[in-house]
C-alpha positions as a Markdown table, in Angstrom:
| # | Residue | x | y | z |
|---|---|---|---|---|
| 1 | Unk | -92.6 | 183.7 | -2.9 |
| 2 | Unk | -95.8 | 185.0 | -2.7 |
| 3 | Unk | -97.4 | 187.3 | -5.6 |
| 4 | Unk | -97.7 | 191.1 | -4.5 |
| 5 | Unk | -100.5 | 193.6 | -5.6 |
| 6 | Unk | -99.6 | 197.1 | -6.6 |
| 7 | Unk | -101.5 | 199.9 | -5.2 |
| 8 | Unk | -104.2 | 202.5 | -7.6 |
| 9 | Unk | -103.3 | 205.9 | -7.9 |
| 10 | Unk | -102.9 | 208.0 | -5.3 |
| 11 | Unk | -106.1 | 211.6 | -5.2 |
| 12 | Unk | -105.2 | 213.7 | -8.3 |
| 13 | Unk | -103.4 | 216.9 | -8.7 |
| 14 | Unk | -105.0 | 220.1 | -6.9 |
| 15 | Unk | -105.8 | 222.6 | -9.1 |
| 16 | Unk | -103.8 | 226.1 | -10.0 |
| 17 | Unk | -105.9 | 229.0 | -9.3 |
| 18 | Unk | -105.0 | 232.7 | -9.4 |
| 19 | Unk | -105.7 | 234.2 | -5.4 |
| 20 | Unk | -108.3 | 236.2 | -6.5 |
| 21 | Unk | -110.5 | 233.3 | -7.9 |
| 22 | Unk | -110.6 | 231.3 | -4.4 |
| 23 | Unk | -113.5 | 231.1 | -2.5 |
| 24 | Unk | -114.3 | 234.1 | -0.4 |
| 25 | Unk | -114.4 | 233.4 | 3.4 |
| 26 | Unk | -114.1 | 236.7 | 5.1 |
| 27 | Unk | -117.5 | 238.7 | 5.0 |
| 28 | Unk | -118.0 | 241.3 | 2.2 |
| 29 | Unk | -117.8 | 245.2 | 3.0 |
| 30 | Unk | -120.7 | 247.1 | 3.3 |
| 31 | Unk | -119.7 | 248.8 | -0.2 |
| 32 | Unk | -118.7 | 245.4 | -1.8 |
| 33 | Unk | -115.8 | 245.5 | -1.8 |
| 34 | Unk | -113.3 | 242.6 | -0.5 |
| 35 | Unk | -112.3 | 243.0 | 3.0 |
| 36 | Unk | -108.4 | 243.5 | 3.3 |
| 37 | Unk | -106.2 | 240.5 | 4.2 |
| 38 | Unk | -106.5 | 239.4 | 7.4 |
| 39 | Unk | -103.2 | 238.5 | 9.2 |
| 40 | Unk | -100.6 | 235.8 | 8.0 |
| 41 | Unk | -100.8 | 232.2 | 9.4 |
| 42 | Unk | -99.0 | 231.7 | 12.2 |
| 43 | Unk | -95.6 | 229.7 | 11.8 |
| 44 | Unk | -96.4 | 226.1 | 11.8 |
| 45 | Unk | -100.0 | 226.5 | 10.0 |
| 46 | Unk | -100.7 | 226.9 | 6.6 |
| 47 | Unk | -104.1 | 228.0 | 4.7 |
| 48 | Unk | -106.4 | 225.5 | 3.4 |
| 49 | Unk | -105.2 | 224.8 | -0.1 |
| 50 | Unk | -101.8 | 226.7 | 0.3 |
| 51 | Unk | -98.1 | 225.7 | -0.4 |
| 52 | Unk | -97.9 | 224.3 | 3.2 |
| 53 | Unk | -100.4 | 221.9 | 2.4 |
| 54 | Unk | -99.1 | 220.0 | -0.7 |
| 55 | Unk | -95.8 | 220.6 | 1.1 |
| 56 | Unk | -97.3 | 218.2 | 3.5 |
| 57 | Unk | -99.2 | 216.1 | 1.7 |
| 58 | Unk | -95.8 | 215.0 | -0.4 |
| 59 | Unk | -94.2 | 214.3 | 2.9 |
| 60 | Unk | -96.7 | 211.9 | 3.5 |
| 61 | Unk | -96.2 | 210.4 | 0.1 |
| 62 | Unk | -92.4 | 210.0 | 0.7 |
| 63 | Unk | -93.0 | 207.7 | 4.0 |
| 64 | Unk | -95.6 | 205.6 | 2.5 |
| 65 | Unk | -93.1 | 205.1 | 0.3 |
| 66 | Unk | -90.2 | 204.5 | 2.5 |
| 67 | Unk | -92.4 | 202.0 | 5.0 |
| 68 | Unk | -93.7 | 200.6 | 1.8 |
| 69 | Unk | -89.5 | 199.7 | 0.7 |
| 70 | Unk | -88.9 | 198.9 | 4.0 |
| 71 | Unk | -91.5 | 195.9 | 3.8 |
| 72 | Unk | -90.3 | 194.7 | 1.0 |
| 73 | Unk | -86.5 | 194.6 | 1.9 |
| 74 | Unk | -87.7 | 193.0 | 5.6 |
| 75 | Unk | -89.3 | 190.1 | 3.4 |
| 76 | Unk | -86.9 | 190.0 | 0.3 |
| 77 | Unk | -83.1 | 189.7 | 2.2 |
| 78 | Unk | -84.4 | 186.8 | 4.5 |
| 79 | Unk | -86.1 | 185.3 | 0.9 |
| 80 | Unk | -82.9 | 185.9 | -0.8 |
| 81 | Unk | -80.6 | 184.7 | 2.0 |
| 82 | Unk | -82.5 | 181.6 | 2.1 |
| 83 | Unk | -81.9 | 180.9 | -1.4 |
| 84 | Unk | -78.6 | 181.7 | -1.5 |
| 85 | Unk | -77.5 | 179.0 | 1.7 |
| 86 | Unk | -79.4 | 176.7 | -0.4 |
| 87 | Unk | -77.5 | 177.4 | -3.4 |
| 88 | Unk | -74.5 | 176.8 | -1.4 |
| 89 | Unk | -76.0 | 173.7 | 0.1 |
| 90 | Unk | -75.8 | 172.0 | -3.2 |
| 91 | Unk | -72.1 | 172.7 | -4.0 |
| 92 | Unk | -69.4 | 170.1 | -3.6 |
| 93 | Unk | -69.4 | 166.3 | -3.9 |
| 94 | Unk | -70.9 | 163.7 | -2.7 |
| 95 | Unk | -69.1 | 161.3 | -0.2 |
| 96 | Unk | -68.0 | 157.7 | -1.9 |
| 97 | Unk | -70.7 | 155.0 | -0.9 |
| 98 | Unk | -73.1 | 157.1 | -0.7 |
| 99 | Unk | -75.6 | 155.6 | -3.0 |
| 100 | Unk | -78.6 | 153.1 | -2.1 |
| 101 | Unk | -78.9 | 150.4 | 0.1 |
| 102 | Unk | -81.6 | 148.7 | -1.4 |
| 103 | Unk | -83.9 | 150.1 | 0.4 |
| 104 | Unk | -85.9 | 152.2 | -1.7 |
| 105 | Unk | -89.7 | 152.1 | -2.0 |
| 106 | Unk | -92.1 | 153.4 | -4.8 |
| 107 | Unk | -95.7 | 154.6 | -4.9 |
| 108 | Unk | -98.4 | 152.7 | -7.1 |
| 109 | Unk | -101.8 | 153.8 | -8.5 |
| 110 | Unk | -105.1 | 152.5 | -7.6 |
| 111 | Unk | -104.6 | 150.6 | -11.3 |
| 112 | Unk | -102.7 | 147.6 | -9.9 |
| 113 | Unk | -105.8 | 146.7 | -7.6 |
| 114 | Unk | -108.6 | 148.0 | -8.7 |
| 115 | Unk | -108.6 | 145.5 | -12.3 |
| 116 | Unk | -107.1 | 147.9 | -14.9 |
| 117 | Unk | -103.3 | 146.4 | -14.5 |
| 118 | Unk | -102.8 | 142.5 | -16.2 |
| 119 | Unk | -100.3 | 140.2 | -16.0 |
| 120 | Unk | -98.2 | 141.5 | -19.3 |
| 121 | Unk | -98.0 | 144.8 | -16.6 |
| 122 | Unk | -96.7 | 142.9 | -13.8 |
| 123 | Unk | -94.4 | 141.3 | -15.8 |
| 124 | Unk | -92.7 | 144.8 | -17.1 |
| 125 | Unk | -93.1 | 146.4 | -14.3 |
| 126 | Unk | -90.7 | 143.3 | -12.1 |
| 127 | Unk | -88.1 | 143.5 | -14.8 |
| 128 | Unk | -87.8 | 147.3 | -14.5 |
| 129 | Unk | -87.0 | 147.3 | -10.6 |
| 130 | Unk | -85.4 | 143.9 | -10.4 |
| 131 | Unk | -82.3 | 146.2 | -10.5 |
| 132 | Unk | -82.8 | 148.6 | -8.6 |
| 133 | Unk | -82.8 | 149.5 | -5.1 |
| 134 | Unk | -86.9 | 149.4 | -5.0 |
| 135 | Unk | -87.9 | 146.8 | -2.3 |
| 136 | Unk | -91.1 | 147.9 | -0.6 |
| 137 | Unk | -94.1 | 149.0 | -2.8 |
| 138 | Unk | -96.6 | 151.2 | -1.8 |
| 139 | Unk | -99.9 | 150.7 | -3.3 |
| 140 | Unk | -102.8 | 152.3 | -3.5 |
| 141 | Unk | -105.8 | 150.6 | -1.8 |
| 142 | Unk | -107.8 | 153.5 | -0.4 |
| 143 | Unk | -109.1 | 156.2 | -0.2 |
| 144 | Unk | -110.4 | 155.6 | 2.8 |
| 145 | Unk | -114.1 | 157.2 | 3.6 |
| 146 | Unk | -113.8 | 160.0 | 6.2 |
| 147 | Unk | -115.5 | 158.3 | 9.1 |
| 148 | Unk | -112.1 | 155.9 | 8.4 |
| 149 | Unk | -113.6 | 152.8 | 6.7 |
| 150 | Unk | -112.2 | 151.2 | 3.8 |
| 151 | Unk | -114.5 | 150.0 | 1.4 |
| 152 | Unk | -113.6 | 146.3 | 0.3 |
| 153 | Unk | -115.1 | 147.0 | -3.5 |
| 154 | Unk | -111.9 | 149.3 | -3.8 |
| 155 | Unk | -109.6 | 146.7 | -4.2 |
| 156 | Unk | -111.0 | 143.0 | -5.7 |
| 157 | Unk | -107.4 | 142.2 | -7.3 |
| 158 | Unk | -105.5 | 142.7 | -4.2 |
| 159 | Unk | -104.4 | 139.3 | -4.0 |
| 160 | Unk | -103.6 | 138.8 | -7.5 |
| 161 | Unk | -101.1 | 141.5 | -7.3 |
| 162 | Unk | -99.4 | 140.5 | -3.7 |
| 163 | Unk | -99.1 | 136.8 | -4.5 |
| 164 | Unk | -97.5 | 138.0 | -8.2 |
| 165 | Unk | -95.3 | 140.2 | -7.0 |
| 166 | Unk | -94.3 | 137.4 | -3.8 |
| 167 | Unk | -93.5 | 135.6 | -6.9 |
| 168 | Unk | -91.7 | 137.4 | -9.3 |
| 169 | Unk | -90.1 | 139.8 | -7.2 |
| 170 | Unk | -89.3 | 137.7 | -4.0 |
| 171 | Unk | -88.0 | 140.2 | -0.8 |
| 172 | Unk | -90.5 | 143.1 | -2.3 |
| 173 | Unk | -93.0 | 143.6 | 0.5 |
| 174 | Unk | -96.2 | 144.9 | -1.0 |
| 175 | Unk | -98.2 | 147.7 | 1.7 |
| 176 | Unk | -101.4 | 149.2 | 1.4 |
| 177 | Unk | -101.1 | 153.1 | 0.8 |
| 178 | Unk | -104.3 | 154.5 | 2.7 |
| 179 | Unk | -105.1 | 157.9 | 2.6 |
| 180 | Unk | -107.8 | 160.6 | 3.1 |
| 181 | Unk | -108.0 | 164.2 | 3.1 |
| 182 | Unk | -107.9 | 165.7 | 6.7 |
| 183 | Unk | -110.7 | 168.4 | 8.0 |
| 184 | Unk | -108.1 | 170.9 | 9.0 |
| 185 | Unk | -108.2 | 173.6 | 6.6 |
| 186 | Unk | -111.7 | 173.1 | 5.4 |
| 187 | Unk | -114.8 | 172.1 | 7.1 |
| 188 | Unk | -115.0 | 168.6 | 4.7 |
| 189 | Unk | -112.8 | 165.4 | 5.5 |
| 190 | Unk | -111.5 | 163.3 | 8.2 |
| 191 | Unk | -111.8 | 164.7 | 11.8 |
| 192 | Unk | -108.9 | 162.3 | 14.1 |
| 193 | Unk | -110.1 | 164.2 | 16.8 |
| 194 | Unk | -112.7 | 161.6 | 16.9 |
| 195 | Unk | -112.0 | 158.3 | 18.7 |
| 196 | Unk | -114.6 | 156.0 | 16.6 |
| 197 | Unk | -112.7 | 157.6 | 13.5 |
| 198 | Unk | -109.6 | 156.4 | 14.9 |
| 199 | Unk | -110.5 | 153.4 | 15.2 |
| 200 | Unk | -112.8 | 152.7 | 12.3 |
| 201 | Unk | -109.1 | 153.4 | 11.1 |
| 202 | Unk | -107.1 | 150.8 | 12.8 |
| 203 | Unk | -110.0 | 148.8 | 12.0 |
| 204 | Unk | -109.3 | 149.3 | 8.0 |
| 205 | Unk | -105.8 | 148.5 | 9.2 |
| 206 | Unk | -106.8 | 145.0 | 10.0 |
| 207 | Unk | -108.6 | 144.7 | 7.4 |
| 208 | Unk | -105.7 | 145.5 | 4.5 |
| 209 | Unk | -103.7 | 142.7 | 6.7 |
| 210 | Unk | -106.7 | 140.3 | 6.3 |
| 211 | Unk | -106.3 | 140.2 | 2.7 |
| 212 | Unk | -102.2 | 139.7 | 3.0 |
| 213 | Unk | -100.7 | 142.9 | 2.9 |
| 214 | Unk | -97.0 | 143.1 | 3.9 |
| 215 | Unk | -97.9 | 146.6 | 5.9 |
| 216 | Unk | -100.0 | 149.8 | 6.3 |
| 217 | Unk | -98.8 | 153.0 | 4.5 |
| 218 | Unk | -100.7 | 156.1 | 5.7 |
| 219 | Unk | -101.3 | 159.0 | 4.0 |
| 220 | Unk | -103.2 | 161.8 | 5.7 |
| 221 | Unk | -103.4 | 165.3 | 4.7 |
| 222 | Unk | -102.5 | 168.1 | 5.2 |
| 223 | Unk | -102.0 | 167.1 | 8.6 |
| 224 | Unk | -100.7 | 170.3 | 11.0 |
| 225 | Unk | -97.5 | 169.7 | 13.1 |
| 226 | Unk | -98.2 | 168.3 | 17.0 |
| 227 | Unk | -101.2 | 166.7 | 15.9 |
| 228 | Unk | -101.8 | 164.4 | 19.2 |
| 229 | Unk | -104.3 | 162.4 | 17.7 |
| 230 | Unk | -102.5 | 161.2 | 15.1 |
| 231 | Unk | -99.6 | 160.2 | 17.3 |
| 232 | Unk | -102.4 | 158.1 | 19.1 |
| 233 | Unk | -103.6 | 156.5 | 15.8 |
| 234 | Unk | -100.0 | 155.5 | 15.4 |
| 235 | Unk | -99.4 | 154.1 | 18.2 |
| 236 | Unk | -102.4 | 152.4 | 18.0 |
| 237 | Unk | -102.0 | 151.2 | 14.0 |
| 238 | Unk | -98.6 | 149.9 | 15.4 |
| 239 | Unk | -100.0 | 147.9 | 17.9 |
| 240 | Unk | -102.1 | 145.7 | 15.0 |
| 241 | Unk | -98.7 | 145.9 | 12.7 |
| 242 | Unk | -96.5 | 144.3 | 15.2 |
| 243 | Unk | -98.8 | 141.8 | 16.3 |
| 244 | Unk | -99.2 | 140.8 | 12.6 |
| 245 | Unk | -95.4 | 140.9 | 12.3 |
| 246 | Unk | -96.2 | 143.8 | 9.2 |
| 247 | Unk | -94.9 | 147.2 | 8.1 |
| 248 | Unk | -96.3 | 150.5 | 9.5 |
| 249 | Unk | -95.2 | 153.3 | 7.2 |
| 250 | Unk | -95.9 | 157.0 | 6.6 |
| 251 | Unk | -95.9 | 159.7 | 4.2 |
| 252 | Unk | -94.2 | 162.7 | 6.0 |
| 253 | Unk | -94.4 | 166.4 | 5.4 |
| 254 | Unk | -91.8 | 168.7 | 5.2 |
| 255 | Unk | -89.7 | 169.7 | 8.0 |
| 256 | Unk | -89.2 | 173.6 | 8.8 |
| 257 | Unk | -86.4 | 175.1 | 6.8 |
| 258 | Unk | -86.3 | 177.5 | 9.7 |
| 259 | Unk | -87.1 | 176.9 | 13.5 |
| 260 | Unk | -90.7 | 177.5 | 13.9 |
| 261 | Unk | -91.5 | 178.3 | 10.1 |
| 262 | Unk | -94.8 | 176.2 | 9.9 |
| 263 | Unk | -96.3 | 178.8 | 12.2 |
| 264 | Unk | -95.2 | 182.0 | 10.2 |
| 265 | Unk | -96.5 | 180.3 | 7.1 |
| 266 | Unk | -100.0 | 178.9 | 8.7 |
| 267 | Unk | -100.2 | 182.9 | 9.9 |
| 268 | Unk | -99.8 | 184.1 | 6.5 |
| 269 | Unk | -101.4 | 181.2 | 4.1 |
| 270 | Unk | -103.7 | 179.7 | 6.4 |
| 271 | Unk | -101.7 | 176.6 | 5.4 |
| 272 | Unk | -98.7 | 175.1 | 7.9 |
| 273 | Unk | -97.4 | 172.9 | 5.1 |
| 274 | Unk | -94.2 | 172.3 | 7.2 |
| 275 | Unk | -93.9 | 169.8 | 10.4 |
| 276 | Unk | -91.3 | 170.9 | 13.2 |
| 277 | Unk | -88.3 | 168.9 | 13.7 |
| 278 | Unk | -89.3 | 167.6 | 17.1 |
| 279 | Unk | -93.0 | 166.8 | 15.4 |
| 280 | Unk | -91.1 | 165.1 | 12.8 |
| 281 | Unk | -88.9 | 162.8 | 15.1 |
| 282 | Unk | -92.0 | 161.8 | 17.5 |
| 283 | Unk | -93.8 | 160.2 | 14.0 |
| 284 | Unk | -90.5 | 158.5 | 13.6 |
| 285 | Unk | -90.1 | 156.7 | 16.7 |
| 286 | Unk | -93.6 | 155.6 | 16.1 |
| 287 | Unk | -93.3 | 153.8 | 13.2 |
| 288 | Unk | -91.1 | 151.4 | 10.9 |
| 289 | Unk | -90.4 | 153.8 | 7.8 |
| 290 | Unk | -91.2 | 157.2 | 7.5 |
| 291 | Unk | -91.3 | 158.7 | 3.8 |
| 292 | Unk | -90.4 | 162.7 | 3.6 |
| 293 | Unk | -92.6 | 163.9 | 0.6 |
| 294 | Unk | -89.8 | 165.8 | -0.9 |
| 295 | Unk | -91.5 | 167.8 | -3.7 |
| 296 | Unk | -94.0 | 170.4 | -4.1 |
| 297 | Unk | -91.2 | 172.8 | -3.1 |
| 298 | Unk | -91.6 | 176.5 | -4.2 |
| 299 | Unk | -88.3 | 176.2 | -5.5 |
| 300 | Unk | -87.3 | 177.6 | -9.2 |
| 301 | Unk | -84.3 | 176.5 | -9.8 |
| 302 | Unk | -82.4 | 172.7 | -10.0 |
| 303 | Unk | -80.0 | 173.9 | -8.2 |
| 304 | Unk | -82.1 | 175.8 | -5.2 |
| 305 | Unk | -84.3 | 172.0 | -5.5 |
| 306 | Unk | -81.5 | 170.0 | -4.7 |
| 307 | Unk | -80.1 | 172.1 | -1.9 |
| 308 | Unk | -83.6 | 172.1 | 0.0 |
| 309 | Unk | -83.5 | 168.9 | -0.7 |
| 310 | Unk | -79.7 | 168.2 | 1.1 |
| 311 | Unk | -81.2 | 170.6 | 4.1 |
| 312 | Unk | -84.1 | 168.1 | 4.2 |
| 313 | Unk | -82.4 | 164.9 | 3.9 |
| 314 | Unk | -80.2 | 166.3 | 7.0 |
| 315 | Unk | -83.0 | 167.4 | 9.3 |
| 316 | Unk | -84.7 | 164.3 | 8.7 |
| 317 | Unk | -81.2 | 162.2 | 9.5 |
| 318 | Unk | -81.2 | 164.2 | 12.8 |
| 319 | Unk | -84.6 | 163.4 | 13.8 |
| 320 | Unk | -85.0 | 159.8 | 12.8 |
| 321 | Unk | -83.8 | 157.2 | 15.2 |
| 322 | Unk | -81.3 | 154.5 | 13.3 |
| 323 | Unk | -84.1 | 151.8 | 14.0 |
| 324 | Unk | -86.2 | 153.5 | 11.8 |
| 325 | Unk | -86.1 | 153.5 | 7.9 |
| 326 | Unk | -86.1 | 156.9 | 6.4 |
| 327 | Unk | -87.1 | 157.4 | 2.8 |
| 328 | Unk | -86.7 | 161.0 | 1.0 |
| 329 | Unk | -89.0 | 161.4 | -1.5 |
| 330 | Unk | -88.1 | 161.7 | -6.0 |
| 331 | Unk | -90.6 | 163.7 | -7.8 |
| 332 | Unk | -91.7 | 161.1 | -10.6 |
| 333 | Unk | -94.6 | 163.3 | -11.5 |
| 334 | Unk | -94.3 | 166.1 | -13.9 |
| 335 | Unk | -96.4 | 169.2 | -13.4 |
| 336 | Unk | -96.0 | 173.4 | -14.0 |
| 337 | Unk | -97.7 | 175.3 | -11.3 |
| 338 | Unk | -97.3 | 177.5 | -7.8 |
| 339 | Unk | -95.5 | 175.1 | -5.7 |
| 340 | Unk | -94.0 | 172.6 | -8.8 |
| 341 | Unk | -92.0 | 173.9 | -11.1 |
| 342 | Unk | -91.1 | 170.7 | -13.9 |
| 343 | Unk | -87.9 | 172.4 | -15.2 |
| 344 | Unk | -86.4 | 172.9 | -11.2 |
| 345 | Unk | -87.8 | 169.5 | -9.5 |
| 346 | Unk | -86.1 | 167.0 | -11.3 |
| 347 | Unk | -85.2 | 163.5 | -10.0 |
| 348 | Unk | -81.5 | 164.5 | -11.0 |
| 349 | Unk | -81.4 | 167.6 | -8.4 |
| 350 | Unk | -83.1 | 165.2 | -5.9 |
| 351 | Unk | -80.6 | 162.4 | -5.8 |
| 352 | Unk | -77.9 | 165.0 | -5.8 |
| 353 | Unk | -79.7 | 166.6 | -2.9 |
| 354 | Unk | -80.3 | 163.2 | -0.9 |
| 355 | Unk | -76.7 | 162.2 | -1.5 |
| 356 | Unk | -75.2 | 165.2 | -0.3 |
| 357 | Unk | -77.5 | 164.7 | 2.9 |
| 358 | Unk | -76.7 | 161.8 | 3.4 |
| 359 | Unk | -72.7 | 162.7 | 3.1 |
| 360 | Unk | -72.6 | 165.5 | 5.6 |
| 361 | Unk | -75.0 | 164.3 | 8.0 |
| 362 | Unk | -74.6 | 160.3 | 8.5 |
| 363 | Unk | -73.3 | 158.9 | 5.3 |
| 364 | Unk | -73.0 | 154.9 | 6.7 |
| 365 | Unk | -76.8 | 155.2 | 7.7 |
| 366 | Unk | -78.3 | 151.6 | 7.0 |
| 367 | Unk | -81.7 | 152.2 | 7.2 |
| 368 | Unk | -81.6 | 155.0 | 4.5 |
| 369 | Unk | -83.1 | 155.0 | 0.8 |
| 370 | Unk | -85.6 | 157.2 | -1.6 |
| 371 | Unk | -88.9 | 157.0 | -2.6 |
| 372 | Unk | -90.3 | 157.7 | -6.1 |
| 373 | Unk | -93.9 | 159.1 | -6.4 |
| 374 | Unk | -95.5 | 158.0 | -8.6 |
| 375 | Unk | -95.4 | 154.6 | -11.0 |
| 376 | Unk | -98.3 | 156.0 | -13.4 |
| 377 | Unk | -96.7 | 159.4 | -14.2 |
| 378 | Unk | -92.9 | 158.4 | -14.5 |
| 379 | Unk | -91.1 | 159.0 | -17.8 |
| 380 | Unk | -87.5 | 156.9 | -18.9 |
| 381 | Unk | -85.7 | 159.8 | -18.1 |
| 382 | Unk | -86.9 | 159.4 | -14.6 |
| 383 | Unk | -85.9 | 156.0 | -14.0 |
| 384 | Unk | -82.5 | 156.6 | -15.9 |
| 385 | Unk | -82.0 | 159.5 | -13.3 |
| 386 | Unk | -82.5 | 157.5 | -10.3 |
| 387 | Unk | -80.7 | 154.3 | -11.9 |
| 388 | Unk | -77.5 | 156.4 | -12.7 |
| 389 | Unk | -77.3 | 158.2 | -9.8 |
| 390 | Unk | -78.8 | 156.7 | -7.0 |
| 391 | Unk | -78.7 | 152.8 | -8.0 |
| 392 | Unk | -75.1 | 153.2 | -9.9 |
């Protein structure tokens, strides 16, 4: 998946010179003449410059070339075995019922607090998801700073929305999505290693539940797999949520595609991406919902998208305790770049993909649904996707 760099040219051509034209290294006779021929190279050796030597030399070439074609199958047939199980993955049919149990959540832009979104917005927005599955929101209060305050200016229509939505979409629980960059590839952003920035955290926690929040929805990235500390802000943000009888929900990272996968690709991109399975399962035993951001892929193809996504939606099933709501994520976003490709991630493949998850894993799961991310960048076609296929 990764772009390769070919080589420059390898030295030029030696050049063709009659034997008399080479340098002379015997000494000269006394009359000036050349000195005769001294004695053939032993077997084995070759003069410099000679037949031997470019004999040798285009040895070398052929193994550089064969180590060279030997790298490349060692990283191509795993690529290409991967892609084809996945392929396979996302053959055959869905099991009957396996559609949502309205349960489903969706993320929201900073708009709907921050006194860009109006009443007329509300009021669209409630008779869009009415019928649907969509019953917790996820809204976008932070970012938090990176010493894990939460600035109150961010959000001065909070309660306008949560009260509006209480009242036009009664059973919607409305959570603050809090997020912040993590100092774990890069030297700027929030450091949970620190205990006064875990709690300045939980205290931002409190304060989102102040205002009358249904939850807390974190959002920290990219965090790496066995992160202790934030298994000890969870526990600890959990704590305050239960106490307040409230949500605590998560966005989740990938899980490895293969056993131990986030350490092969931290080795060679310097960036884990993926969470092990185990990881996976202790964030969800720690929390209420857990929501797998399902997207930003590498995949190429529909098809190759909605397999991962079925291999996703299974590992995450396996890992999840029933007591704990899972949510796969729906790409409502539409971008072209390394990572995204529009034409392959489309909320079609995923619903296809979660479905047939769902089917061979633990197709009566309760506690089951999708998430679409995100409100501001969805098109009709979206939400016509996840209506015929997911909401039915």
């Amino acid at each position: 998946m990764e772009d390769t760099e070919q080589g420059k040219a390898g030295p030029a051509a030696e050049r063709r010179t009659d034997p008399a034209a080479r340098p002379k290294t015997g000494p000269v006779a006394a009359d000036g003449d050349q000195p005769e021929p001294g004695p053939p190279a032993p077997d084995g050796e070759s003069r410099p410059g000679g037949a031997d030597g470019k004999t040798k030399k285009k040895k070398r070439l052929r193994r550089t070339r064969r180590i060279a074609l030997t790298v490349l199958l060692v990283l191509l047939v795993p690529l290409l075995t991967a892609e084809t199980a996945l392929r396979i993955t996302y053959m055959g049919d869905p099991a009957d019922g396996t559609y949502t149990r309205n349960r489903d959540a969706i993320w929201l832009g900073h708009a709907w607090v921050d006194g860009r979104k109006t009443d007329a917005d509300l009021a669209a927005f409630a008779r869009r998801v009415k019928t649907t599955g969509i019953r917790d929101l996820y809204v976008h209060t932070g970012p938090m700073e990176h010493d894990g305050t939460l600035p109150k200016s961010l959000y001065p229509r909070a309660h306008w929305l949560i009260d509006a939505v209480h009242r036009q979409l009664p059973g919607v629980r409305v959570q603050a999505y809090l997020g912040d960059v993590l100092a774990t590839e890069s030297p700027d952003g929030m450091r949970l290693e620190k205990a006064a920035t875990r709690a300045a955290v939980v205290g931002s926690a409190r304060q989102v539940l102040d205002v009358g929040y249904d939850g807390v929805h974190l959002d920290l990235e990219p965090l790496h797999s066995g992160d202790r500390n934030y298994l000890s802000l969870l526990d600890d943000v959990r704590a305050v949520t239960r106490a307040r009888d409230a949500q605590l929900s998560v966005a989740a990272h990938q899980i490895d595609p293969l056993p131990g996968f986030h350490s092969f690709w931290g080795t060679v991109a310097g960036h884990p991406k993926w969470w092990s399975q185990a990881f996976f399962g202790q964030v969800a035993r720690r929390v209420d919902q857990i929501a797998v951001m399902s997207y930003d892929t590498m995949q190429p193809l529909e098809s190759l998208y909605g397999g991962y996504v079925a291999h996703q939606t299974a590992l995450a099933l396996e890992a999840t305790p029933p007591t704990t709501h899972l949510l796969m994520g729906l790409p409502f976003y539409h971008e072209n770049r390394f990572g995204h490709w529009n034409h392959a991630e489309t909320v079609t493949a995923a619903v296809r993909g979660v479905r047939l998850g769902l089917s061979r894993t633990d197709a009566d799961r309760e506690r089951f649904g999708v998430a679409a991310y995100i409100d501001f960048a969805a098109t009709e076609e979206d939400w016509t996707s996840y209506r015929d296929g997911w909401v039915r």
